[in-house]
Backbone as ProteinMPNN parsed JSONL, in Angstrom:
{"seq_chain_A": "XXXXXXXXXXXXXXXXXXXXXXXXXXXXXXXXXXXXXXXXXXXXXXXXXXXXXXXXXXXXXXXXXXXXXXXXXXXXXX", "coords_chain_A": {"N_chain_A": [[-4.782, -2.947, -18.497], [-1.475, -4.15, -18.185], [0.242, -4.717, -15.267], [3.577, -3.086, -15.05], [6.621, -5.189, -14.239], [8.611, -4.347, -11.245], [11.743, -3.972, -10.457], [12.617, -5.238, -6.693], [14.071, -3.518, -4.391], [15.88, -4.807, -1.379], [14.97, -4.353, 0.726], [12.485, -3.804, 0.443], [12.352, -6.5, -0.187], [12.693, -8.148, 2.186], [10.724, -6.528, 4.194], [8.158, -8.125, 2.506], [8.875, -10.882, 3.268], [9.332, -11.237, 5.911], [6.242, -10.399, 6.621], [5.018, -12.532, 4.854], [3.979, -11.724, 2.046], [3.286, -10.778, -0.573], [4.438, -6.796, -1.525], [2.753, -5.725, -3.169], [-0.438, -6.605, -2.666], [0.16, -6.405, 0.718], [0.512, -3.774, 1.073], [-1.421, -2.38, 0.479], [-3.672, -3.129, 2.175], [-2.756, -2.882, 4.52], [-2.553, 0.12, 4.28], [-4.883, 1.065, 3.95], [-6.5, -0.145, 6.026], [-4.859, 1.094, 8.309], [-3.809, 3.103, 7.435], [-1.868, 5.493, 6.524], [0.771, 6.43, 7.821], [0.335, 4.922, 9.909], [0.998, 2.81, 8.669], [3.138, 2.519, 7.614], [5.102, 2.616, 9.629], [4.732, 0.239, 10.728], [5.251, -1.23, 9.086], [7.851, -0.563, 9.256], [9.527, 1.098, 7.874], [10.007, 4.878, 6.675], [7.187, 7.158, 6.095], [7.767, 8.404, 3.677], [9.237, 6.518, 2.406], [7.254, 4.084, 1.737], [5.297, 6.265, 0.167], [6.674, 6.098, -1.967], [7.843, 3.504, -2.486], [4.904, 2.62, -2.693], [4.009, 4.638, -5.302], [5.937, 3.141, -7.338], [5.351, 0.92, -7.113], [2.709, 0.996, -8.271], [0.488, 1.471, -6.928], [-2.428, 3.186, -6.213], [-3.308, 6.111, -4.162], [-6.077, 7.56, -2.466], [-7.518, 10.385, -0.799], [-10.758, 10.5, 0.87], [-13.647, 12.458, 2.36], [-16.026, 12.044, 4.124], [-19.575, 12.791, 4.609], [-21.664, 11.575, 7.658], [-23.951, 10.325, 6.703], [-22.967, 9.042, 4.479], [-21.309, 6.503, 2.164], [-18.088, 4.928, 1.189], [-18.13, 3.362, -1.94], [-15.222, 0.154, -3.113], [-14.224, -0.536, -5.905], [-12.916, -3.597, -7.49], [-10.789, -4.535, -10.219], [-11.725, -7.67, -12.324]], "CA_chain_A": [[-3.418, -2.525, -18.733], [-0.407, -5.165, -17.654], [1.666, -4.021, -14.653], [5.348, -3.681, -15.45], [7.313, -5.541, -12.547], [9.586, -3.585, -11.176], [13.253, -4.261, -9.069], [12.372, -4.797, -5.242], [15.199, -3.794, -3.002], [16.862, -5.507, -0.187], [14.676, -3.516, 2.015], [11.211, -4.574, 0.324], [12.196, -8.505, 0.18], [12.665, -8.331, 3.486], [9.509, -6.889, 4.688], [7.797, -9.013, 2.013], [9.43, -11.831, 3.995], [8.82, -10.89, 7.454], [4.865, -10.464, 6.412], [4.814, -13.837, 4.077], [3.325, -11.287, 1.725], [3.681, -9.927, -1.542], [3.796, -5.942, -1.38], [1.231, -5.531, -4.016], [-1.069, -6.976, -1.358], [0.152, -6.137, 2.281], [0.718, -2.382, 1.798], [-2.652, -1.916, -0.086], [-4.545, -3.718, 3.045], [-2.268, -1.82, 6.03], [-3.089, 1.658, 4.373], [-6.975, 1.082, 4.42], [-6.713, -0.316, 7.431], [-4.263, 1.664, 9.377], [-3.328, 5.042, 6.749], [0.344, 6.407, 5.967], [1.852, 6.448, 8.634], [1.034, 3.668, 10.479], [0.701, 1.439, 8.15], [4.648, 2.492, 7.355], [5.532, 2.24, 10.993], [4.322, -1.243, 10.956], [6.344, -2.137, 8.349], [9.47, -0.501, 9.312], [9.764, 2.258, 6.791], [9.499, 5.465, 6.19], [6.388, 7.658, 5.055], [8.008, 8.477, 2.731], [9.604, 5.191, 1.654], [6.336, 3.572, 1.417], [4.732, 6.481, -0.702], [8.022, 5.706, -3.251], [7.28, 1.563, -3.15], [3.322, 2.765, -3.454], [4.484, 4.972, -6.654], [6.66, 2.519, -8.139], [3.945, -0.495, -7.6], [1.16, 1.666, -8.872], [-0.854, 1.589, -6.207], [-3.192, 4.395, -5.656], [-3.827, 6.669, -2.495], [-6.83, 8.848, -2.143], [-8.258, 10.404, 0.691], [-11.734, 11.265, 0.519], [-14.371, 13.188, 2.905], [-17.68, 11.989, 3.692], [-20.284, 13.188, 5.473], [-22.022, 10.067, 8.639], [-24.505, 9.409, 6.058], [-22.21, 8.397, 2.94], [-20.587, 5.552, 2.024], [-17.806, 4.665, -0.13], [-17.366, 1.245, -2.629], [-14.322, 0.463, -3.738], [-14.494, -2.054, -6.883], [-11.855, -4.207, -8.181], [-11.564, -5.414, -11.318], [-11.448, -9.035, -11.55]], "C_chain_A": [[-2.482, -3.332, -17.833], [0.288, -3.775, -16.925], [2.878, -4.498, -14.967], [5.664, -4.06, -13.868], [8.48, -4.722, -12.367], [10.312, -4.538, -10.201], [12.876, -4.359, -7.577], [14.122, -4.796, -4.587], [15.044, -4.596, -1.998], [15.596, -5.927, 0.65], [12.912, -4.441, 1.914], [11.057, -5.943, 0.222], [12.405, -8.881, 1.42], [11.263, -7.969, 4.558], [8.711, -7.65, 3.802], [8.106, -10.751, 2.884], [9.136, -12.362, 5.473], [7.399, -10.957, 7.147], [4.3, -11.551, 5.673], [3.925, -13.136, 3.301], [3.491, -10.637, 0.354], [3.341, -8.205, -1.287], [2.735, -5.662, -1.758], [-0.23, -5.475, -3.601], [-1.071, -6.485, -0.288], [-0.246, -4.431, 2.082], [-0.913, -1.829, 1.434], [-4.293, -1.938, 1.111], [-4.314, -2.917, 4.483], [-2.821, -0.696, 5.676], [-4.545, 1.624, 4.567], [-6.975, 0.858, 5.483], [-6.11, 0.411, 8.174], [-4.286, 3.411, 9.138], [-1.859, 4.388, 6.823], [0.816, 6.032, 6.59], [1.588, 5.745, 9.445], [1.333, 2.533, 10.04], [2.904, 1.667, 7.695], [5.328, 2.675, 8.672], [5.591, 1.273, 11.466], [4.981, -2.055, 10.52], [7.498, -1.862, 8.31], [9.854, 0.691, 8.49], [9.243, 3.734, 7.345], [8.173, 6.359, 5.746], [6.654, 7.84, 3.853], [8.682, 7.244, 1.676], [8.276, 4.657, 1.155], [5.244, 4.062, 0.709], [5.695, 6.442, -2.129], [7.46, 4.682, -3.38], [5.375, 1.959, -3.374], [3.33, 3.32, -5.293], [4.689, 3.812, -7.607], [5.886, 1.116, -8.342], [2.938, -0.241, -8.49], [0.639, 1.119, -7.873], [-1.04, 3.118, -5.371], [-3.486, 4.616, -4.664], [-4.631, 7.692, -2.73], [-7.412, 9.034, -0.963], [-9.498, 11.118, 0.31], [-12.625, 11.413, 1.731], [-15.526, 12.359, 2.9], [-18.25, 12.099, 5.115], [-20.899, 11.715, 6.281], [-22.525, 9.546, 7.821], [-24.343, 9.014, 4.644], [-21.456, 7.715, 3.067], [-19.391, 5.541, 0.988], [-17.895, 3.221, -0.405], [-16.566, 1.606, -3.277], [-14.451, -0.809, -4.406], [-12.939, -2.628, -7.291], [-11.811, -4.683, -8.862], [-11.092, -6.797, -11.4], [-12.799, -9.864, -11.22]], "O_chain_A": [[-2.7, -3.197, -16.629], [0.65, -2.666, -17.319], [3.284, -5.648, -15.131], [5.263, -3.59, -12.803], [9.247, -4.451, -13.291], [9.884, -5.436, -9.476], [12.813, -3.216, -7.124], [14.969, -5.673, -4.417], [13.938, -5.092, -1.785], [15.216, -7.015, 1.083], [12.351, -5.215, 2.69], [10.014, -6.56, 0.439], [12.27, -10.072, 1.702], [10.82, -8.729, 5.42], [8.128, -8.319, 4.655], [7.223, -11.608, 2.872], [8.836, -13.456, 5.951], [7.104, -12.072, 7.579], [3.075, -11.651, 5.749], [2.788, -13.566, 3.495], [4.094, -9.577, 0.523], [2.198, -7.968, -0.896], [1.781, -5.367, -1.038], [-1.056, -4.645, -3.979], [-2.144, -5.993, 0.063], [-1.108, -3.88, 2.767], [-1.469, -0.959, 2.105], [-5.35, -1.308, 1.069], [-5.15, -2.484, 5.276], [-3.618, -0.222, 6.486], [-5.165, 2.253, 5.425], [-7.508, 1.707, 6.198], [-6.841, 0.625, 9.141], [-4.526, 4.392, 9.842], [-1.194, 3.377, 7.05], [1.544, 5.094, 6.268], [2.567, 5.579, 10.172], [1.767, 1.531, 10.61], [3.667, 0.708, 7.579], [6.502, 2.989, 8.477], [6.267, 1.051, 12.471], [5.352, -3.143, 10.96], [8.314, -2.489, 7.634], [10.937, 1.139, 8.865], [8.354, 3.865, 8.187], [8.104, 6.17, 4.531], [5.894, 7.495, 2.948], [8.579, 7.18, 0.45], [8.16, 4.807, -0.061], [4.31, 3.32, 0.405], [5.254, 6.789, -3.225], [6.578, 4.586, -4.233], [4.757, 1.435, -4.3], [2.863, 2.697, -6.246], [3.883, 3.503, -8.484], [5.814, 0.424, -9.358], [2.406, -1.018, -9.283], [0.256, -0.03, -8.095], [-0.415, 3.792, -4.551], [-3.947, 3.729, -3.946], [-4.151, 8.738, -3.167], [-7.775, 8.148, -0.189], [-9.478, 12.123, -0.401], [-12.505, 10.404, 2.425], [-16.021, 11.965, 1.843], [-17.818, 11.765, 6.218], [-20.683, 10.677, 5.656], [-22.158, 8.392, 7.601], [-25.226, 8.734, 3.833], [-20.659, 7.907, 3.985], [-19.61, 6.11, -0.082], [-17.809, 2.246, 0.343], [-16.528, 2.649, -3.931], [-14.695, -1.887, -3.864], [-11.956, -1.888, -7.326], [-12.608, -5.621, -8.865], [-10.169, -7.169, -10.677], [-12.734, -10.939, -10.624]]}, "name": "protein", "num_of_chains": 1, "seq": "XXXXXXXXXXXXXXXXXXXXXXXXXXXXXXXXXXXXXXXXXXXXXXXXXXXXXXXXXXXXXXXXXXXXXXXXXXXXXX"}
C-alpha cells in the first residue's frame, strides 16, 4: 500500500535539517532506541508533537512485554 506524502511544517524541515535526515527514518530509529519521550526531547518537540508527526507519517508505536527469555523480530518489508 503507497504512502500518501503529506505537508511537513516549518517545525519538521527543520529538525529534518538539523539531523540530515528524513523523518520517516530518524524518528522511527530514536523511538526504538530511546522511546517517547526521549526520543522527542532529542528532537526538540513535544510528546505529543511527535505522536501527531508519527500519526500523520504512519508510523507505528507498540509497546510490548516480554518475559528475559523472549525475544522480539521486527520484519520489514523490502
Amino acid at each position: 500500500m503507497p504512502t500518501q506524502t503529506m505537508r511537513k511544517t516549518k517545525l519538521m524541515r527543520n529538525v529534518e535539517e538539523q539531523f540530515q535526515r528524513p523523518l520517516e527514518s530518524l524518528v522511527p530509529e530514536m523511538v526504538n532506541e530511546h522511546g517517547m519521550s526521549h526520543a522527542a526531547s532529542e528532537l526538540g518537540v513535544s510528546t505529543a508533537t511527535l505522536g501527531y508527526w508519527m500519526l500523520k507519517l504512519g508510523i507505528r508505536y507498540r509497546r510490548v512485554a516480554v518475559t528475559a527469555d523472549e525475544t522480539i523480530e521486527v520484519k520489514r518489508p523490502g
